[in-house]
PDB file as gemmi writes it, atoms N, CA and C in Angstrom:
CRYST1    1.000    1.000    1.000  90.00  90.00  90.00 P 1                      
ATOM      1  N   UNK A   1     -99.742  12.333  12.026  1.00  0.00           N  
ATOM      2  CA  UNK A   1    -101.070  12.647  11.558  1.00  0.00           C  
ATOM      3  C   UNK A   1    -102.080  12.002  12.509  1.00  0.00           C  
ATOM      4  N   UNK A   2    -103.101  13.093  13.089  1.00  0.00           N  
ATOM      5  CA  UNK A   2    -104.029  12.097  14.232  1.00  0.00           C  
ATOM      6  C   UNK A   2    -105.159  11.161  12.996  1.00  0.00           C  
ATOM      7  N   UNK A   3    -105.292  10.247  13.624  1.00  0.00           N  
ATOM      8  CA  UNK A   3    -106.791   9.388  13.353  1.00  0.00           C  
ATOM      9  C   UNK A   3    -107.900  10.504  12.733  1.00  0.00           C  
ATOM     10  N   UNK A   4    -108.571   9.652  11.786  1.00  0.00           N  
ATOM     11  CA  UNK A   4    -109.795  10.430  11.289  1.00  0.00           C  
ATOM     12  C   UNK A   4    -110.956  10.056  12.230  1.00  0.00           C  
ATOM     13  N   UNK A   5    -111.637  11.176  12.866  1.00  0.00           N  
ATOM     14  CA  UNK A   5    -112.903  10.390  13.406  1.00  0.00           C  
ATOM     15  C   UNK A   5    -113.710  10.049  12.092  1.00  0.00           C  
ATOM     16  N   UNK A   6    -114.572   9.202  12.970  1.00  0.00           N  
ATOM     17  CA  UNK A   6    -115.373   7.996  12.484  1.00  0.00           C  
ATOM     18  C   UNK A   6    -116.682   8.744  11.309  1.00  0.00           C  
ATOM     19  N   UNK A   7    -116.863   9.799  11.959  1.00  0.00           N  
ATOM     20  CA  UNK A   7    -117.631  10.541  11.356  1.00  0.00           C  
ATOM     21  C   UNK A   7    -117.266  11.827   9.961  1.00  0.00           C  
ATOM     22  N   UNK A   8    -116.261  11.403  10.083  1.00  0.00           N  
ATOM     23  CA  UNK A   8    -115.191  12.291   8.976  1.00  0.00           C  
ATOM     24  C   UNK A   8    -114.447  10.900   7.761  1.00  0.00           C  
ATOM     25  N   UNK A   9    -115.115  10.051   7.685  1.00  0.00           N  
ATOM     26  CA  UNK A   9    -114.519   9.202   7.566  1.00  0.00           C  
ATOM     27  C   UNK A   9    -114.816   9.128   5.824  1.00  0.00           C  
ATOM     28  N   UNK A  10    -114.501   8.774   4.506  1.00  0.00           N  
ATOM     29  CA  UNK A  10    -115.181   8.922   3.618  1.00  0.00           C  
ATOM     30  C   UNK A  10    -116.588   7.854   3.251  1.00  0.00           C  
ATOM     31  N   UNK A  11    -117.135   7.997   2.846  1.00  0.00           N  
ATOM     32  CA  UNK A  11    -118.199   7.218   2.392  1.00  0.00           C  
ATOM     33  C   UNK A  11    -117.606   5.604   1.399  1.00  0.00           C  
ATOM     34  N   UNK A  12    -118.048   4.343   1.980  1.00  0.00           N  
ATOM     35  CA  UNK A  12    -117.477   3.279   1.190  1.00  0.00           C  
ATOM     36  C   UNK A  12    -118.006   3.320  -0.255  1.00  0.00           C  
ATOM     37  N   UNK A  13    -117.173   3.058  -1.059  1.00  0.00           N  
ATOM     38  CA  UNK A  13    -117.543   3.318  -2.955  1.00  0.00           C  
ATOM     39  C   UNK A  13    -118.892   2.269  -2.519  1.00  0.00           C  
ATOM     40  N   UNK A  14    -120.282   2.580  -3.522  1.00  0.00           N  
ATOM     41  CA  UNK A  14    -121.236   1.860  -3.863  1.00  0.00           C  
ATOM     42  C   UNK A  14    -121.022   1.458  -5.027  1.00  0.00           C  
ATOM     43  N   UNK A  15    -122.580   0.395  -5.669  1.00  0.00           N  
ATOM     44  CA  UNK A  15    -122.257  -0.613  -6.561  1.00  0.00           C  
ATOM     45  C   UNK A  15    -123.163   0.724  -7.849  1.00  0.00           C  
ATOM     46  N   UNK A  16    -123.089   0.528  -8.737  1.00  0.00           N  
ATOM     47  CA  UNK A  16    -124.027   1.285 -10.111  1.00  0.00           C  
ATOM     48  C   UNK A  16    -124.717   0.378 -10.472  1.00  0.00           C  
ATOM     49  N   UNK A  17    -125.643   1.078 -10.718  1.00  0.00           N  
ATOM     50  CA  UNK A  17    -126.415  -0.307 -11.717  1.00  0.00           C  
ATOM     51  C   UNK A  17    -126.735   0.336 -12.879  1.00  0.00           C  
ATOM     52  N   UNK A  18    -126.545  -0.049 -13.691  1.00  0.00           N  
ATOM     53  CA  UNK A  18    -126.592   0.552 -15.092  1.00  0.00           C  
ATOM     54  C   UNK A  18    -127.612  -0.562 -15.874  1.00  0.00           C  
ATOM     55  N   UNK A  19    -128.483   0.329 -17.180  1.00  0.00           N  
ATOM     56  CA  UNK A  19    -129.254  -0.710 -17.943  1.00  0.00           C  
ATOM     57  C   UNK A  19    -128.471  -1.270 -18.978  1.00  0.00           C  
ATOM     58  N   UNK A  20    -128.850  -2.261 -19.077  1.00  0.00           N  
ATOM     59  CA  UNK A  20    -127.567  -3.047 -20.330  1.00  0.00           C  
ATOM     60  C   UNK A  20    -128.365  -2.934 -21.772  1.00  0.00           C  
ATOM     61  N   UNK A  21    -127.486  -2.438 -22.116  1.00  0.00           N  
ATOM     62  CA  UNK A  21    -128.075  -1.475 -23.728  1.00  0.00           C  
ATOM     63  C   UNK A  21    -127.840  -2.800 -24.745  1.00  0.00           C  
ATOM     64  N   UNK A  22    -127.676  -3.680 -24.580  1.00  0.00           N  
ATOM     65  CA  UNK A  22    -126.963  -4.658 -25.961  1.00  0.00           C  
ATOM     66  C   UNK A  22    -128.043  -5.747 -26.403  1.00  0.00           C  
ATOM     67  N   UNK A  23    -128.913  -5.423 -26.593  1.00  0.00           N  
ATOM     68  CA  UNK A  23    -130.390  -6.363 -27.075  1.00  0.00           C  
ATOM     69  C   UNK A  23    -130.026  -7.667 -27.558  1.00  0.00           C  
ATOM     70  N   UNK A  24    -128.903  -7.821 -28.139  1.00  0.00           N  
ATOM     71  CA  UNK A  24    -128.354  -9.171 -28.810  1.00  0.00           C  
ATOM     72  C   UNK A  24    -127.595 -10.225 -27.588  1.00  0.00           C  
ATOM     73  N   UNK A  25    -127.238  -9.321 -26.529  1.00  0.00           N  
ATOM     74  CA  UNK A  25    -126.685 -10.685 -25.843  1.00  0.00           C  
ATOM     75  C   UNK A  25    -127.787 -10.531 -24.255  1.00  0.00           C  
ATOM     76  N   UNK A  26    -128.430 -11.263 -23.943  1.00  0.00           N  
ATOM     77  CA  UNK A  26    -129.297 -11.664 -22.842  1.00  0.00           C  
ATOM     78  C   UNK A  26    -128.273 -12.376 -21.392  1.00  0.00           C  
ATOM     79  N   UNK A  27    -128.344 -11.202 -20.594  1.00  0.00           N  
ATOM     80  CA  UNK A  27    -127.708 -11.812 -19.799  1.00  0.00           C  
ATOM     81  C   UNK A  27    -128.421 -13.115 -18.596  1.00  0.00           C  
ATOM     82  N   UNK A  28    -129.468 -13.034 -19.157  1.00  0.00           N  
ATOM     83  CA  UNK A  28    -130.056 -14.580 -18.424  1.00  0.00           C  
ATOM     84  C   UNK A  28    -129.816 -15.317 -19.285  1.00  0.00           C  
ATOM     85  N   UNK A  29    -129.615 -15.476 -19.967  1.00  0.00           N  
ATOM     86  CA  UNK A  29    -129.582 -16.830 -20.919  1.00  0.00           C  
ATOM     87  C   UNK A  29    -127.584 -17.294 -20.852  1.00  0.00           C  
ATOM     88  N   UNK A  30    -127.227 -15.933 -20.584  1.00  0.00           N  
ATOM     89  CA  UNK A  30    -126.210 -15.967 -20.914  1.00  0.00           C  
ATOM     90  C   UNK A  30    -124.816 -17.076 -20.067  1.00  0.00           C  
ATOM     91  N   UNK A  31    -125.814 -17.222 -18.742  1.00  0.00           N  
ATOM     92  CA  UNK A  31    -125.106 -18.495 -17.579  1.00  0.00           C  
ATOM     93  C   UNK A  31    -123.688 -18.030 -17.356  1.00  0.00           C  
ATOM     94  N   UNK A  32    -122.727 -19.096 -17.723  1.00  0.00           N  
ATOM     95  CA  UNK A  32    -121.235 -18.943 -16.797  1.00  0.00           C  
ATOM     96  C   UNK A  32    -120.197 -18.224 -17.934  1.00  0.00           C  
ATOM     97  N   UNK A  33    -120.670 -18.411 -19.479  1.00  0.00           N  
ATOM     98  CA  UNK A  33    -119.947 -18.044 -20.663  1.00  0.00           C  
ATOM     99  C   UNK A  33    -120.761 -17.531 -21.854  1.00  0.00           C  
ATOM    100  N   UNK A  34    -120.115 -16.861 -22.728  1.00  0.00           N  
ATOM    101  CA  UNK A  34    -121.321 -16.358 -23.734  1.00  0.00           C  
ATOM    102  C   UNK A  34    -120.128 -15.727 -24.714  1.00  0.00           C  
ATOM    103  N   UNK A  35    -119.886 -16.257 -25.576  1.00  0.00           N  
ATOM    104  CA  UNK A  35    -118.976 -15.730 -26.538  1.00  0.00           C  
ATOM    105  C   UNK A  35    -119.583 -14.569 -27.617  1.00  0.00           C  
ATOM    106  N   UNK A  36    -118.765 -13.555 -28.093  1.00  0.00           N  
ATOM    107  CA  UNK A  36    -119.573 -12.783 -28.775  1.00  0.00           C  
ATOM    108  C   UNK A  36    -118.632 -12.446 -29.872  1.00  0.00           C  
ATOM    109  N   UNK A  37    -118.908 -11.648 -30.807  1.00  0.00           N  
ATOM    110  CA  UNK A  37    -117.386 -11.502 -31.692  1.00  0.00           C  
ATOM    111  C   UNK A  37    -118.026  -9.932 -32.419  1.00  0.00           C  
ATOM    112  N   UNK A  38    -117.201  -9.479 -32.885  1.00  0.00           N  
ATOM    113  CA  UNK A  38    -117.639  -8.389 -34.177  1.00  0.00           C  
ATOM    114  C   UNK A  38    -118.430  -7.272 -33.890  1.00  0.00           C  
ATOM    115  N   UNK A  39    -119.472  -6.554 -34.202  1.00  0.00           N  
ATOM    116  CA  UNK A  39    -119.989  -5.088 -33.660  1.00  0.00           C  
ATOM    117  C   UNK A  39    -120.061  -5.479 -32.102  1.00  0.00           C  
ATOM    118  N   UNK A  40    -120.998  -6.553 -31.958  1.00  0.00           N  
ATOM    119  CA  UNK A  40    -121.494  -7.083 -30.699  1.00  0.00           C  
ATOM    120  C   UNK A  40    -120.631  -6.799 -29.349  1.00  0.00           C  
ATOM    121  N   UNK A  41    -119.279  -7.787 -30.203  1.00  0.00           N  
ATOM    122  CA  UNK A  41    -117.946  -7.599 -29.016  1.00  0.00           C  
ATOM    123  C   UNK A  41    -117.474  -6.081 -28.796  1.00  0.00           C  
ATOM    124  N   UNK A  42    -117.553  -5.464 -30.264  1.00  0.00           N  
ATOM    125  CA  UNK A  42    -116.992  -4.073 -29.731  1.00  0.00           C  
ATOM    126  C   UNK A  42    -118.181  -2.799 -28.826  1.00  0.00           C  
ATOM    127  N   UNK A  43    -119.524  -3.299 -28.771  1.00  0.00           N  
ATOM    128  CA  UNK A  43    -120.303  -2.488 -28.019  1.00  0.00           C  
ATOM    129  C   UNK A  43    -119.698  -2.957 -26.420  1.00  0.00           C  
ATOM    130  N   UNK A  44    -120.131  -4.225 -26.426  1.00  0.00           N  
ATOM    131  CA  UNK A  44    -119.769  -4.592 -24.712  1.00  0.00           C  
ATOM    132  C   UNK A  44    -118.020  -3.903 -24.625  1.00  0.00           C  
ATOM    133  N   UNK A  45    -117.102  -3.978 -25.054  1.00  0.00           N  
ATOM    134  CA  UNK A  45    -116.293  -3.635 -24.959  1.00  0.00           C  
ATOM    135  C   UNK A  45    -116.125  -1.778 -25.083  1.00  0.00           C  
ATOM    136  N   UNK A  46    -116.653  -1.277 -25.426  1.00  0.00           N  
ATOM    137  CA  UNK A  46    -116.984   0.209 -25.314  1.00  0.00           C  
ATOM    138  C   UNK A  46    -117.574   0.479 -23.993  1.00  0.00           C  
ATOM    139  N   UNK A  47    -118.892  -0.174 -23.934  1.00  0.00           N  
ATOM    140  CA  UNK A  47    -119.426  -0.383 -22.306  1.00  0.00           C  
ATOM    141  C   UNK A  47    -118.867  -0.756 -21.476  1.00  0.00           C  
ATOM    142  N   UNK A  48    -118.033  -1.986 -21.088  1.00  0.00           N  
ATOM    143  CA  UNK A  48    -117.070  -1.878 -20.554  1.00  0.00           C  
ATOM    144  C   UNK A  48    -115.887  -0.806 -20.069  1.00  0.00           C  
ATOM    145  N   UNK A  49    -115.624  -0.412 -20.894  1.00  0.00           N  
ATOM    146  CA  UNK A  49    -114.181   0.467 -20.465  1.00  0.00           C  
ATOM    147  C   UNK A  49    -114.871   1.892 -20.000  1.00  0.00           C  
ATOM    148  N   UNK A  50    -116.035   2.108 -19.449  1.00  0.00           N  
ATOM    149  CA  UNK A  50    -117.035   3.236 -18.863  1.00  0.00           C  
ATOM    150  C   UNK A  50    -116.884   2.399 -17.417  1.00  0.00           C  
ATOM    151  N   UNK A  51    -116.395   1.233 -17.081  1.00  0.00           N  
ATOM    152  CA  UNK A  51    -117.459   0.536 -16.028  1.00  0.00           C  
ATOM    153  C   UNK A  51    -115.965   0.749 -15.136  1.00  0.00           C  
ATOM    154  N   UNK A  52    -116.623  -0.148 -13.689  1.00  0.00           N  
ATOM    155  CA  UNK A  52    -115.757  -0.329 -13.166  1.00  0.00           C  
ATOM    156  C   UNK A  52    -116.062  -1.577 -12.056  1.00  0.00           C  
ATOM    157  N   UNK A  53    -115.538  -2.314 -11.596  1.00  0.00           N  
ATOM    158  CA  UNK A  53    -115.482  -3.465 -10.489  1.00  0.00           C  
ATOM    159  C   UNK A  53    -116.810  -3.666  -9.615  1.00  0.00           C  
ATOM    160  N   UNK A  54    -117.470  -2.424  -9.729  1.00  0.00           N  
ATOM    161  CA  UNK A  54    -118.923  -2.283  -8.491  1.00  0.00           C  
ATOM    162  C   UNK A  54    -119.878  -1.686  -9.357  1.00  0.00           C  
ATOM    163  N   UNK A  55    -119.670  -1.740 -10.691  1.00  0.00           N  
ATOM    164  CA  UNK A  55    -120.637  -1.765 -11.837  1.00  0.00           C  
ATOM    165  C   UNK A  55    -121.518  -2.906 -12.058  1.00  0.00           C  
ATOM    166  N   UNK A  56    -123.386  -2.756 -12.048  1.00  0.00           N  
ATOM    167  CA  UNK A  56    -123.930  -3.679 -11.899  1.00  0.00           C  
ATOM    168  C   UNK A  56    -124.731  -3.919 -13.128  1.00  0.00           C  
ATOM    169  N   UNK A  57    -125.069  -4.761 -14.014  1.00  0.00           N  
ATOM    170  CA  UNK A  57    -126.557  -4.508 -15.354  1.00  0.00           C  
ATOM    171  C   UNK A  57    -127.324  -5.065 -14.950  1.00  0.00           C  
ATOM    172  N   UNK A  58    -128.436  -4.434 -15.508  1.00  0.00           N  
ATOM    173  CA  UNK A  58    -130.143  -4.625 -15.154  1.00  0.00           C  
ATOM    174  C   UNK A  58    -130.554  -4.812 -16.845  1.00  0.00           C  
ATOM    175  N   UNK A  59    -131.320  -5.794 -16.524  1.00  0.00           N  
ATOM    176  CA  UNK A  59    -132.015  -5.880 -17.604  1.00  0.00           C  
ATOM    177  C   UNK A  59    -133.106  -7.293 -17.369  1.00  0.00           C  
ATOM    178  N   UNK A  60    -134.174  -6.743 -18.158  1.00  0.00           N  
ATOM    179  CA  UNK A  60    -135.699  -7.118 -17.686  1.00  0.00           C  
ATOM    180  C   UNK A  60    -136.134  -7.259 -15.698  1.00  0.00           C  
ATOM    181  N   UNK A  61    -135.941  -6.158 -15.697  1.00  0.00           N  
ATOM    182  CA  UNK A  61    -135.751  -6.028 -13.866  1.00  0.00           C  
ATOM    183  C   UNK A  61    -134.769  -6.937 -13.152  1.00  0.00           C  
ATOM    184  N   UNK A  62    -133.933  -7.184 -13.814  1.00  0.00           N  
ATOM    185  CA  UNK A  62    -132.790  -8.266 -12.563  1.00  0.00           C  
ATOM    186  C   UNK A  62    -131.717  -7.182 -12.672  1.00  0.00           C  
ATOM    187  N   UNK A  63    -130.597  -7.366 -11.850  1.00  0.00           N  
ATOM    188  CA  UNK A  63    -129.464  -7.152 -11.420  1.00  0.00           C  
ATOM    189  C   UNK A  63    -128.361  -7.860 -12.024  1.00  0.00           C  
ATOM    190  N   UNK A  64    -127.096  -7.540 -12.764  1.00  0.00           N  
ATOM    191  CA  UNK A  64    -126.439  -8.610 -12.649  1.00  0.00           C  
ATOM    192  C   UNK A  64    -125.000  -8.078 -12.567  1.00  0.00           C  
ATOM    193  N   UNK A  65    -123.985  -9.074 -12.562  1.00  0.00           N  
ATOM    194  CA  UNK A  65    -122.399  -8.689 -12.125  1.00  0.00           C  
ATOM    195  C   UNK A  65    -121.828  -9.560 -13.493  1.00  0.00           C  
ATOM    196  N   UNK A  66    -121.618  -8.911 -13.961  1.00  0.00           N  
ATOM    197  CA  UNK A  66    -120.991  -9.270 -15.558  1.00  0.00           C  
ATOM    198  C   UNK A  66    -119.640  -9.381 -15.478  1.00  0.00           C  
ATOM    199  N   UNK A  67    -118.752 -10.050 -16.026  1.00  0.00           N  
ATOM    200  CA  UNK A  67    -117.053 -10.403 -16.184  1.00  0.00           C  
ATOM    201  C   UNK A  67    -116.950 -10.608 -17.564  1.00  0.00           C  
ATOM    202  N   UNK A  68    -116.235  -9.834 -17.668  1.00  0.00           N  
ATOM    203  CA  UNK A  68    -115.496 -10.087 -19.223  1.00  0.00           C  
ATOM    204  C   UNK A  68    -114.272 -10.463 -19.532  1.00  0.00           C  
ATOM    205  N   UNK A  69    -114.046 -11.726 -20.259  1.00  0.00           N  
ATOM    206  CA  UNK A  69    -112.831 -11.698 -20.294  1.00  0.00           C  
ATOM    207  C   UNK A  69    -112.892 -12.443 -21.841  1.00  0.00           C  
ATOM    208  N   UNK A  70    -111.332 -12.716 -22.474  1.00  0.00           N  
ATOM    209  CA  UNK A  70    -111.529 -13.066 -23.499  1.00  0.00           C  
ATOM    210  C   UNK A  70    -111.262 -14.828 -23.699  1.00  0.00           C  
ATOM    211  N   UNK A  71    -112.011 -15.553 -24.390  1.00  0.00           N  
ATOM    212  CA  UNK A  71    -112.370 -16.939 -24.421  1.00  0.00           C  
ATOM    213  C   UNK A  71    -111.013 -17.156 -25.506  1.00  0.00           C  
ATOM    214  N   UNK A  72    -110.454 -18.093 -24.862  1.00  0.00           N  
ATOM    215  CA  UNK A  72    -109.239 -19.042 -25.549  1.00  0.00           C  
ATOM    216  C   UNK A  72    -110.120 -20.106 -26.272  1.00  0.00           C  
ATOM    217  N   UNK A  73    -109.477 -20.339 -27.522  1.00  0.00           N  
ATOM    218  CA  UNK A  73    -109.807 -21.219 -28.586  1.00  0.00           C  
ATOM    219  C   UNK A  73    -110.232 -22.523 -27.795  1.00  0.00           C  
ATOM    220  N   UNK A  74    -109.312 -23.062 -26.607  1.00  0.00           N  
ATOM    221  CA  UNK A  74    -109.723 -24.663 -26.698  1.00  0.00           C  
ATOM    222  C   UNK A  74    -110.290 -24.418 -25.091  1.00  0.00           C  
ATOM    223  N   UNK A  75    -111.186 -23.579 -24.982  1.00  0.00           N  
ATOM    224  CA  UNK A  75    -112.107 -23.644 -23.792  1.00  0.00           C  
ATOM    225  C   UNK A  75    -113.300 -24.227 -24.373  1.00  0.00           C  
ATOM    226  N   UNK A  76    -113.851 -25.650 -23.659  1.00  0.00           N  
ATOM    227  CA  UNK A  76    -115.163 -26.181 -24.600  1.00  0.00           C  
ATOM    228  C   UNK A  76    -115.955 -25.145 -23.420  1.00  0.00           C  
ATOM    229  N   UNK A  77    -117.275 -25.742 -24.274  1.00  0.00           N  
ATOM    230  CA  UNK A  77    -118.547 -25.021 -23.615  1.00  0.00           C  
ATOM    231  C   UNK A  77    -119.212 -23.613 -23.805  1.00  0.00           C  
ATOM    232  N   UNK A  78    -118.495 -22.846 -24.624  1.00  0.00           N  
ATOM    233  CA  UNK A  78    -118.872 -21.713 -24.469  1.00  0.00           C  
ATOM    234  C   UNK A  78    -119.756 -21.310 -25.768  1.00  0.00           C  
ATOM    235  N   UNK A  79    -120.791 -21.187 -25.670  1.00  0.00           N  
ATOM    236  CA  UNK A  79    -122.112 -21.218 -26.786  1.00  0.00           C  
ATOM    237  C   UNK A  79    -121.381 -19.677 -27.365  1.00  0.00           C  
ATOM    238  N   UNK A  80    -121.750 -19.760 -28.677  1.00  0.00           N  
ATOM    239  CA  UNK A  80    -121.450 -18.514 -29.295  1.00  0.00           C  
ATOM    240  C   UNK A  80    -120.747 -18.888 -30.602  1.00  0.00           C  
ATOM    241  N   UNK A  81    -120.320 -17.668 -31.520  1.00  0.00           N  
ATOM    242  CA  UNK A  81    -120.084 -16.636 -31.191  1.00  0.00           C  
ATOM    243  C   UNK A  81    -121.504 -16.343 -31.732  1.00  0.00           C  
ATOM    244  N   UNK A  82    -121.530 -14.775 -31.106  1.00  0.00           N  
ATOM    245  CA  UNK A  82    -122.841 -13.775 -31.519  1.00  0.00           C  
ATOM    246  C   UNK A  82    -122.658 -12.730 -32.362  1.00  0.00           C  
TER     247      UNK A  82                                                      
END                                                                             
């Protein structure tokens, strides 16, 4: 198979930025952890599984790169639940 020229080449995936619909959790406030539980958890988690790795939220004009994962019982620090 020859080489693709450079100009045939596909386009690198970009980032989305999407508005973050969830009024109850503030992702500025929200820092390194933010526990949530119950409708709350299951919206971000609906939103979530739409997203993907180069998915970005905006909300009150910022940008942000959100990680979700789920908080183990004996992690201190993590303000919540919401």
């Amino acid at each position: 198979m020859p080489p693709v020229p450079p100009d045939e080449m596909p386009l690198e995936p970009q980032p989305v930025l999407w508005a973050w619909p969830i009024a109850e959790v503030d992702l500025g406030g929200a820092a390194d952890c933010l526990a949530v539980e119950g409708e709350v958890a299951a919206e971000v988690g609906s939103r979530f599984a739409l997203a993907n790795q180069l998915t970005r939220f905006e909300q009150g004009g910022v940008a942000y790169h959100v990680v979700v994962r789920p908080v183990l019982p004996d992690e201190p620090g993590c303000p919540g639940p919401r």
